[in-house]
C-alpha positions in Angstrom: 30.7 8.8 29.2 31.7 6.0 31.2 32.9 7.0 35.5 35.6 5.2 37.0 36.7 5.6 40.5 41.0 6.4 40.5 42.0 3.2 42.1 40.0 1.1 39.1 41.5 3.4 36.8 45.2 2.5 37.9 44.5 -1.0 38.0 43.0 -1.1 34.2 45.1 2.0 32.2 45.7 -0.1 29.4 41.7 -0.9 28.8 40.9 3.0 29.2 43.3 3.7 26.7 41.9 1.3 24.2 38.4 2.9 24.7 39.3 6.2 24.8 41.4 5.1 21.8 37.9 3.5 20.2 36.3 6.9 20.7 35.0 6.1 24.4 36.3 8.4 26.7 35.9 7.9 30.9 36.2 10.0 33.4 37.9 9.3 36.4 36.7 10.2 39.9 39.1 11.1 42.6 37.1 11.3 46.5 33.9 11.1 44.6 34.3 14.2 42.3 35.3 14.2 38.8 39.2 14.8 38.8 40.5 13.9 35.1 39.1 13.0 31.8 41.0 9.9 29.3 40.1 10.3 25.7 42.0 9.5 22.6 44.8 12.2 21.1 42.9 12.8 18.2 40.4 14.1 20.7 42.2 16.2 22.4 43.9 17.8 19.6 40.7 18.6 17.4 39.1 20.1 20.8 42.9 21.8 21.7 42.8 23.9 18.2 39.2 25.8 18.6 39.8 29.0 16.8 39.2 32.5 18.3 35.9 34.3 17.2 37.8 36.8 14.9 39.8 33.6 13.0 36.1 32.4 11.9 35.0 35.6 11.2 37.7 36.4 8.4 37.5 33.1 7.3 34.0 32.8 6.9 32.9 32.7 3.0 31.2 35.9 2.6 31.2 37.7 -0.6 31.0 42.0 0.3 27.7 42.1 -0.9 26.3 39.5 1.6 27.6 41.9 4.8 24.5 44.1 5.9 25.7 47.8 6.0 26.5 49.4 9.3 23.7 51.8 10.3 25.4 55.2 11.4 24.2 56.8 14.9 25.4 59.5 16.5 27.9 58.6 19.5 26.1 58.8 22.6 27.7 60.7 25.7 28.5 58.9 28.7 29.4 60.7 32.0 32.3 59.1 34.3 
């Protein structure tokens, strides 16, 4: 991924938006650090929807047969 310092940036927007466009994304450095990323809005919205843990758990294609049985164990105690 491609640095560019901020000033560079705001002098060529239109050329980081056709690479980020392209799939290229840069990053843009603000007092030497990383302050901002450009990438395309396809990007960001694929990367924006992540499901939760539970959401790929229920829709993962297991048939009941395939989930191991739980193992029962008595509960332990636990002093507070």
């Amino acid at each position: 991924m491609r640095e560019i310092y901020l000033r560079d940036a705001e002098a060529n927007l239109s050329v980081l938006v056709d690479q980020a466009v392209e799939g290229k994304p840069s990053i843009i450095m603000r007092h030497g650090r990383r302050a901002a990323v450009v990438l395309s809005y396809e990007e960001w919205e694929r990367l924006s929807h992540v499901s939760s843990f539970g959401r790929l758990l229920v829709a993962a294609p297991l048939v009941a047969d395939e989930v191991p049985e739980r193992i029962p164990s008595p509960a332990r105690t636990v002093e507070f």
